[in-house]
C-alpha positions as CSV (number, residue, x, y, z in Angstrom):
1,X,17.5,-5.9,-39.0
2,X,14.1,-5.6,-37.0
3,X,14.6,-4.1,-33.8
4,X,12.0,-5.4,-31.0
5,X,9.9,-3.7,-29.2
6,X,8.7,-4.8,-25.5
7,X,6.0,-5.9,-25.1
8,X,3.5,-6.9,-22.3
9,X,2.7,-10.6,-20.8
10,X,-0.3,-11.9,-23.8
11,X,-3.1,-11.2,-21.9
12,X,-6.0,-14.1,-21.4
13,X,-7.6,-14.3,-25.1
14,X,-4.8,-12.8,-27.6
15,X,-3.5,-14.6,-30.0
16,X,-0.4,-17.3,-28.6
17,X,3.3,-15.9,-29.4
18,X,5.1,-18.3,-30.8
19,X,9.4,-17.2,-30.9
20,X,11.2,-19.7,-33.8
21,X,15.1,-19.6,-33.4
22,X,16.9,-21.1,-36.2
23,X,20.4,-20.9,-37.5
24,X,18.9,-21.1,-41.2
25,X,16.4,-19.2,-42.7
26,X,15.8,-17.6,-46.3
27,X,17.2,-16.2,-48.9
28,X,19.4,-19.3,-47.8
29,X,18.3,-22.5,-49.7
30,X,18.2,-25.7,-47.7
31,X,15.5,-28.4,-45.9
32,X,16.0,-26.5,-42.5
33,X,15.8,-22.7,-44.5
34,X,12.5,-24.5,-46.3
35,X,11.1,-26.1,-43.0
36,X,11.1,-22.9,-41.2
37,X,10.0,-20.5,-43.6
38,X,6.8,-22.6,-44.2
39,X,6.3,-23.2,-40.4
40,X,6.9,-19.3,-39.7
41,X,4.9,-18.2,-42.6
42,X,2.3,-21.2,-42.3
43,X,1.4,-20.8,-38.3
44,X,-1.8,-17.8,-38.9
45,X,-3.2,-19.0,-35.3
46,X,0.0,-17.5,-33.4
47,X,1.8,-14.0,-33.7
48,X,5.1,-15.7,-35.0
49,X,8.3,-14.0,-34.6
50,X,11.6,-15.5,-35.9
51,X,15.0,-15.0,-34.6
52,X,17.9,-16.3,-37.9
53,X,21.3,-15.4,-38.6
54,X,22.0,-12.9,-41.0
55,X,22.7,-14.0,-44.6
56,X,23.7,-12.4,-48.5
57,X,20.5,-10.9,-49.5
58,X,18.8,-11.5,-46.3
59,X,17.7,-7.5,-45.7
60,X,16.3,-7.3,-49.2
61,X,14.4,-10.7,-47.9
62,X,13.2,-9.5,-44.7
63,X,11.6,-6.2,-46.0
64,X,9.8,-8.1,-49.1
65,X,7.9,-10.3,-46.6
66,X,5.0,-8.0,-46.0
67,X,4.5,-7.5,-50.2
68,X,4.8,-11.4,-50.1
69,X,1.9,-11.6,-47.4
70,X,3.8,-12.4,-44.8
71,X,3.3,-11.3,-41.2
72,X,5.9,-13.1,-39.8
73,X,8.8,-10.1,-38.1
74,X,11.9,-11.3,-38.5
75,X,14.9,-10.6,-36.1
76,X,18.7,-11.7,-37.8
77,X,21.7,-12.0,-35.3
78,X,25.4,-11.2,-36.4
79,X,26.8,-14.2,-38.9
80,X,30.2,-12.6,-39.7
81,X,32.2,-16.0,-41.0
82,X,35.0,-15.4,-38.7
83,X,32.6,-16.0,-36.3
84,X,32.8,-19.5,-36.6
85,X,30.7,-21.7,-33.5
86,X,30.7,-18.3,-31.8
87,X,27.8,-17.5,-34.3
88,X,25.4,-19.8,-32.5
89,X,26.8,-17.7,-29.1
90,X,25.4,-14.6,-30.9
91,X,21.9,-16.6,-32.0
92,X,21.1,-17.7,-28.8
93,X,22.2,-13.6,-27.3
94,X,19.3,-12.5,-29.6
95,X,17.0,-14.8,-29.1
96,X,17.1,-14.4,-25.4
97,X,17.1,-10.5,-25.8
98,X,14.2,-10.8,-28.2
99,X,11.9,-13.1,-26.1
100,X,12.6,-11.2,-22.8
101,X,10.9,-8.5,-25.1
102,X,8.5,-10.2,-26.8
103,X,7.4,-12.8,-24.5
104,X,6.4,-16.0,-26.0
105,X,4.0,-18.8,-25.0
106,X,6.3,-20.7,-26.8
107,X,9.5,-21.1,-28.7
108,X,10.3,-23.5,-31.4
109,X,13.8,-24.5,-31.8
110,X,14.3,-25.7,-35.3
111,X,18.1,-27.1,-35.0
112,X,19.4,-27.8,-31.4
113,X,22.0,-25.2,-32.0
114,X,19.3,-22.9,-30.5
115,X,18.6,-24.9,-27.8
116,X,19.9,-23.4,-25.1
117,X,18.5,-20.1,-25.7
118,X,15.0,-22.2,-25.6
119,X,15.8,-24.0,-22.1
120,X,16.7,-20.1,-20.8
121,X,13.6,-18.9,-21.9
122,X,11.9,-21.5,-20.7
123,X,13.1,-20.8,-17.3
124,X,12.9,-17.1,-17.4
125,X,9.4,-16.8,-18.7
126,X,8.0,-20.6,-18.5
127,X,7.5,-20.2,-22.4
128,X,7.2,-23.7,-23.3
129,X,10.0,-25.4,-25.5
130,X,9.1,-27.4,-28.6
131,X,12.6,-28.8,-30.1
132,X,13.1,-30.0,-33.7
133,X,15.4,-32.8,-34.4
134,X,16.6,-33.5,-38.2
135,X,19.1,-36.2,-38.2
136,X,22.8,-35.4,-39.2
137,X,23.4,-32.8,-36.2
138,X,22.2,-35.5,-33.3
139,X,25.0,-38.0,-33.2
140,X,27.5,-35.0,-34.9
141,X,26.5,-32.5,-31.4
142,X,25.3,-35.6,-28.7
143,X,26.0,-33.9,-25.7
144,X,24.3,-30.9,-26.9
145,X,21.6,-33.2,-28.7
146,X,20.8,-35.0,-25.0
147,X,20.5,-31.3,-23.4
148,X,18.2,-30.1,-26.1
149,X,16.0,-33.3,-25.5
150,X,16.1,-33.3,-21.7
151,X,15.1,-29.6,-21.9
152,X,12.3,-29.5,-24.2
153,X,8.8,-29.9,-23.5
154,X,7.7,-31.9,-26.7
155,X,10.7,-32.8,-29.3
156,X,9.2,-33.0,-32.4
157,X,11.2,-35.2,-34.8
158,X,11.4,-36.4,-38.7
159,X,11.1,-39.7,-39.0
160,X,11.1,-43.0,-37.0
161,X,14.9,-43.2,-37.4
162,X,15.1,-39.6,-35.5
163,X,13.5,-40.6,-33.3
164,X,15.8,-43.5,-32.3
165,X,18.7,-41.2,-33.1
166,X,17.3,-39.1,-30.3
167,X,16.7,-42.1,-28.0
168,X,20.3,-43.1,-28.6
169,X,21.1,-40.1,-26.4
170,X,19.5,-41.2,-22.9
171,X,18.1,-38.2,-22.5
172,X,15.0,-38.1,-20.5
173,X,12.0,-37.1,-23.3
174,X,8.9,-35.4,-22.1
175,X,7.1,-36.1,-25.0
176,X,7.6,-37.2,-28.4
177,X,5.9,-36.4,-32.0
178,X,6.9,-37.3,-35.0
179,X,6.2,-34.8,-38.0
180,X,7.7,-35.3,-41.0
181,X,8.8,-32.4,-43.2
182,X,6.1,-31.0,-46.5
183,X,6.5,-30.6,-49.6
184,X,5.0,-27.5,-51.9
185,X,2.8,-29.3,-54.4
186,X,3.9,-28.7,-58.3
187,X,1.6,-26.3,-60.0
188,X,1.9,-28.2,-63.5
189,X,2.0,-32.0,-62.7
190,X,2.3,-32.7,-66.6
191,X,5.2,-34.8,-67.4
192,X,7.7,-33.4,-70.0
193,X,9.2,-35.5,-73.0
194,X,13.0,-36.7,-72.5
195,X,15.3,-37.7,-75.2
196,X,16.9,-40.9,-73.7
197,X,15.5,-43.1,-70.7
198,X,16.5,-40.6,-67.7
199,X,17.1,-40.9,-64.0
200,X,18.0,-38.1,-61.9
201,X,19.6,-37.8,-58.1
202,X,18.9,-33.8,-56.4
203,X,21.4,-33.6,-54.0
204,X,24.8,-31.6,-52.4
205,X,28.0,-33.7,-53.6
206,X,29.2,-33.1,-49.9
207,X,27.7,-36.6,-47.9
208,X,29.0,-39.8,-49.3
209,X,25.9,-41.7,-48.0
210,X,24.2,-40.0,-50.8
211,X,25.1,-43.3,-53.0
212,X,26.5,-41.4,-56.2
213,X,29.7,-43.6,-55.7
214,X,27.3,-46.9,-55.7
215,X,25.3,-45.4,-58.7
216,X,28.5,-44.8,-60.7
217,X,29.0,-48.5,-59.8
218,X,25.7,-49.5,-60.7
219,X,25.3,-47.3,-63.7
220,X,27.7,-50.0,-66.3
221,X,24.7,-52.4,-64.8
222,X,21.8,-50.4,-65.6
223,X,23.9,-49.7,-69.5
224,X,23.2,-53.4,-70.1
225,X,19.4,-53.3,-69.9
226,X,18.7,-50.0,-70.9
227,X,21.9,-49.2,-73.3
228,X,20.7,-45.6,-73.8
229,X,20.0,-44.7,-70.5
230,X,21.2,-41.2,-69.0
231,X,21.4,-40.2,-65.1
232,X,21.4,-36.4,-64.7
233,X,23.0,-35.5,-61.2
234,X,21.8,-32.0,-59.3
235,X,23.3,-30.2,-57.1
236,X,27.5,-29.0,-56.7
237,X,29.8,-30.1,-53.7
238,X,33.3,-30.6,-53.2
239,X,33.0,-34.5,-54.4
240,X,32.1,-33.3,-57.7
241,X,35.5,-33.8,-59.4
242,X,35.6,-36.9,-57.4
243,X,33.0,-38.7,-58.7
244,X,33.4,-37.2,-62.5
245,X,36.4,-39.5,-62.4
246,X,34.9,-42.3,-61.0
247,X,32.4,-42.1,-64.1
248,X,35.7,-41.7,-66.0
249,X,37.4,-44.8,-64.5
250,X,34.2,-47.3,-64.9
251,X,33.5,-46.0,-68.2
252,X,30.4,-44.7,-68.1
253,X,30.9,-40.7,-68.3
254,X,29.1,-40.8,-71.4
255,X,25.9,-41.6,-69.9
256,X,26.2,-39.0,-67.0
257,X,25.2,-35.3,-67.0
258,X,26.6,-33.2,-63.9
259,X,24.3,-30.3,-64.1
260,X,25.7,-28.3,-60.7
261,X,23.2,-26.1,-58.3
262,X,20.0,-25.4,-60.1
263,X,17.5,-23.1,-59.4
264,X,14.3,-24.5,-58.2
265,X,12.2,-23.9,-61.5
266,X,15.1,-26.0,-63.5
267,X,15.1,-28.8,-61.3
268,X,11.8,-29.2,-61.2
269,X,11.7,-29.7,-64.8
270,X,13.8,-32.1,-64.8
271,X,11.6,-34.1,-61.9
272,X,9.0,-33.6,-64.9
273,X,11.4,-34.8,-68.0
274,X,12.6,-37.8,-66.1
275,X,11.6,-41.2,-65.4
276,X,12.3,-41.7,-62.2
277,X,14.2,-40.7,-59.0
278,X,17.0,-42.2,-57.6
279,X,19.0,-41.9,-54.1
280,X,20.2,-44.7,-52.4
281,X,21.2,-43.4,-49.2
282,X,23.0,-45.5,-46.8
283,X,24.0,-45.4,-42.8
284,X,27.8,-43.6,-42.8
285,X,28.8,-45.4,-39.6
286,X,28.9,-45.1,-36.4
287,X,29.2,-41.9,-34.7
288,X,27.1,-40.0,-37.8
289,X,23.8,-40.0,-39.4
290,X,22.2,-40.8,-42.8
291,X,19.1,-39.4,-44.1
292,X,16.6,-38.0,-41.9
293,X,13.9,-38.4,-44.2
294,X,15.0,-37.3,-47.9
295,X,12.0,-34.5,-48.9
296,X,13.4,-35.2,-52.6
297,X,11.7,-38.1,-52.4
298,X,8.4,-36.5,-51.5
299,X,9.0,-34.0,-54.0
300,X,9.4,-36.5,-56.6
301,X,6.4,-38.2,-55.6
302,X,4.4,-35.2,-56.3
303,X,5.3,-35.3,-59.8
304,X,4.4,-39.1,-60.1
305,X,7.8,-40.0,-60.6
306,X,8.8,-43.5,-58.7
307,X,12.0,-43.6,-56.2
308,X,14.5,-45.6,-55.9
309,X,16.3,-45.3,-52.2
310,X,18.1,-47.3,-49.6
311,X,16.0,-49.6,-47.4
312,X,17.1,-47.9,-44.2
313,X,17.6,-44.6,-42.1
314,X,14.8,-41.8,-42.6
315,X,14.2,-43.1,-46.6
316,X,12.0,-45.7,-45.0
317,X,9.4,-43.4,-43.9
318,X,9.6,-41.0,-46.7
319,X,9.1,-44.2,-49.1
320,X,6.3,-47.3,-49.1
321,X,8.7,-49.9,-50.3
322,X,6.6,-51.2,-53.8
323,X,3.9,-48.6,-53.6
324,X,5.2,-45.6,-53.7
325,X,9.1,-46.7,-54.8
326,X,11.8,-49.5,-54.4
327,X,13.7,-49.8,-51.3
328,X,16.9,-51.4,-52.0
329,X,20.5,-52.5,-50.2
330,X,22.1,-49.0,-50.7
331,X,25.3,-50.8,-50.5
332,X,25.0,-52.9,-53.4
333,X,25.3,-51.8,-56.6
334,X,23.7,-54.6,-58.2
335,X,20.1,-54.0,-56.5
336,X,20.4,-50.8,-56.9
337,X,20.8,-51.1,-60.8
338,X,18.4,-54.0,-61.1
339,X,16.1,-51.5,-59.4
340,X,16.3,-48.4,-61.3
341,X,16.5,-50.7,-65.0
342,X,13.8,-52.4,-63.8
343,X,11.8,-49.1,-63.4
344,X,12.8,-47.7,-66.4
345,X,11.9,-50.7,-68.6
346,X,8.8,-51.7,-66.8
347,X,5.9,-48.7,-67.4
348,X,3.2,-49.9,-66.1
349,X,5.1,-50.3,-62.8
350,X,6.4,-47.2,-62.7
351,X,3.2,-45.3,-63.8
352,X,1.7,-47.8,-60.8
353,X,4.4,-46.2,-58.2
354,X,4.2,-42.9,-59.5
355,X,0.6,-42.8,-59.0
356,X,0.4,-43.8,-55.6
357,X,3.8,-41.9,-54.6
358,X,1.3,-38.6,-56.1
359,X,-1.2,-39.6,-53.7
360,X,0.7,-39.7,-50.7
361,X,2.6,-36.3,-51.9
362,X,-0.9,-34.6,-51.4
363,X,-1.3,-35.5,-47.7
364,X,2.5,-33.9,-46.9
365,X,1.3,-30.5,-48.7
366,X,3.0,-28.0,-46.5
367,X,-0.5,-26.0,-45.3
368,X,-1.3,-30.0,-43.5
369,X,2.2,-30.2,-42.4
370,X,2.4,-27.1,-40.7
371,X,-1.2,-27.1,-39.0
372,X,-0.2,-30.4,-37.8
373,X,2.6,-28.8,-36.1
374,X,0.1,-25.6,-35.1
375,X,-2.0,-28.1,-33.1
376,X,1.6,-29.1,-31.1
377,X,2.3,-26.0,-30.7
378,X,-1.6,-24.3,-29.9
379,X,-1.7,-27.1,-26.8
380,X,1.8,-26.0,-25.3
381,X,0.9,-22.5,-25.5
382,X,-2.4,-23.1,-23.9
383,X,-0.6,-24.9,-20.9
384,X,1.7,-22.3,-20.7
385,X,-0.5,-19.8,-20.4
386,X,-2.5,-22.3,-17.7
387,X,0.8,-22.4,-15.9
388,X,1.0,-18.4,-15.8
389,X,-2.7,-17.5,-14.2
């Protein structure tokens, strides 16, 4: 643990302070853990400091960064399990200790757990607020979603269905900006040779909305067109055995490979041995949230692969329905199969999609992401610092 040193009020000239709070941060894997390590790491006009909670392997982590290149301090706040909520208590205790310390132009809260550390730092040092919104936690935490909103000078959110997520609230919004998450380009884009015709799906077997149930459904469909065709599913979750049976029940076990948690350099090799992506993500009813925006999608764009995903929640941003993909009824197992078989059998559309889904990757690289969000973050630190003389 980095222990903080005070420091004085940034004096007309330095370089901005920018103070990141987030719940999730490296070693630990995740979009949130990816999203703030790249902004943290990524922001070389500001003097970043983060505030995370501790994690396995997060010390060895934390000392590496300078032999990584990475300037960023990092200060970790008490994550014991029995903890439970009262872990975001202690998150936010840090965080305010930290900033009262270091003094920042501006903090950037990455999950609105951290929020009300932000809105007291705002108040005690007229650091400007800059609040991230995903999707999942908004309708999941509302009251506490609204408050972060109402309290934050610019709210920074994924995708156009965050956004109405966040307008579902009523909370008063300052202002809004809409940044969607990056992706880190591959460093070999050359496609690998695959046995059998191949789809694959990267992601937790935890959130039903995924759509493996409607791909088990759709996968006997798919097996008429394409007899020989295999779907290789990635990621582990507690509706593993769940959905190994429903393959089981329909039939179709045979033709599905249930390859767990991989590390990153496995699964991307499989984004370069198959033919195409495929997560049909649907809307879990009211009172919780689908997909944000689905970076698997981007980060099978960048390998040329087409997508196959649900025509609604954050998917619709993240893919151009018959440029970059197909956008389907996520509910419906029937489009979703004609989609992926269609795909599979059809090269020269595929090749088409991936193309253009390769182009699009390039323009969410992580460096453009993040100095996208530098220039959000440069202008509030500039009017806080306006607000202080």
């Amino acid at each position: 643990m980095l222990c903080a040193r005070a420091v004085p009020a940034a004096a007309v000239g330095a370089r901005p302070r920018l103070l990141l709070i987030t719940p999730d941060y490296p070693p630990a894997h995740g979009g949130i853990q990816t999203t703030a390590h790249r902004v943290a790491t990524g922001v070389t006009a500001m003097d970043a400091r983060v505030v995370a909670l501790a994690r396995p392997g997060a010390e060895a982590f934390d000392r590496g960064a300078p032999s990584r290149g990475e300037a960023v301090a990092i200060r970790r706040a008490p994550n014991d399990p029995r903890l439970r909520g009262a872990r975001n208590v202690a998150l936010n205790a840090v965080a305010m200790t930290d900033a009262l310390r270091f003094r920042p132009d501006v903090t950037l809260s990455l999950h609105l757990v951290a929020s009300p550390a932000a809105a007291a730092i705002r108040r005690a040092l007229g650091a400007r607020t800059v609040q991230y919104f995903h999707a999942k936690e908004i309708p999941a935490k509302a009251r506490l979603a609204a408050f972060a909103a109402a309290h934050a000078d610019v709210v920074v959110a994924v995708s156009a269905y965050t956004e109405g997520l966040i307008r579902a609230t009523g909370a008063p919004v300052a202002e809004m900006r809409r940044v969607s998450p990056g992706v880190d380009l591959p460093a070999d884009l050359r496609p690998l040779p695959a046995e059998r015709p191949t789809f694959v799906t990267v992601a937790r077997l935890e959130d039903r909305y995924k759509g493996h149930d409607v791909l088990v459904h759709a996968l006997a469909l798919i097996r008429e067109r394409v007899p020989d065709v295999q779907w290789v599913v990635i990621g582990d979750g507690p509706l593993r055995g769940e959905l190994e049976a429903l393959a089981r029940a329909h039939g179709v076990a045979d033709s599905v490979r249930f390859l767990g948690a991989l590390s990153d350099a496995e699964c991307d090799t499989w984004l370069r041995r198959a033919d195409l992506l495929a997560m049909p993500s649907r809307l879990p009813g009211a009172g919780r949230a689908g997909e944000g925006f689905g970076i698997v999608y981007t980060e099978a764009a960048a390998y040329g692969k087409p997508v196959v995903a649900g025509n609604v929640g954050g998917a619709v941003d993240a893919v151009l329905d018959g440029q970059t993909g197909l956008l389907v009824d996520p509910a419906d197992p029937r489009a979703v199969g004609e989609a992926i078989a269609t795909l599979l059998l059809d090269s020269d559309l595929a090749q088409r999609l991936g193309r253009a889904g390769a182009r699009r990757a390039q323009e969410s690289a992580w460096p453009l992401v993040v100095g996208r969000l530098q220039d959000v973050l440069l202008e509030q630190a500039a009017q806080a610092r306006r607000a202080r003389r």
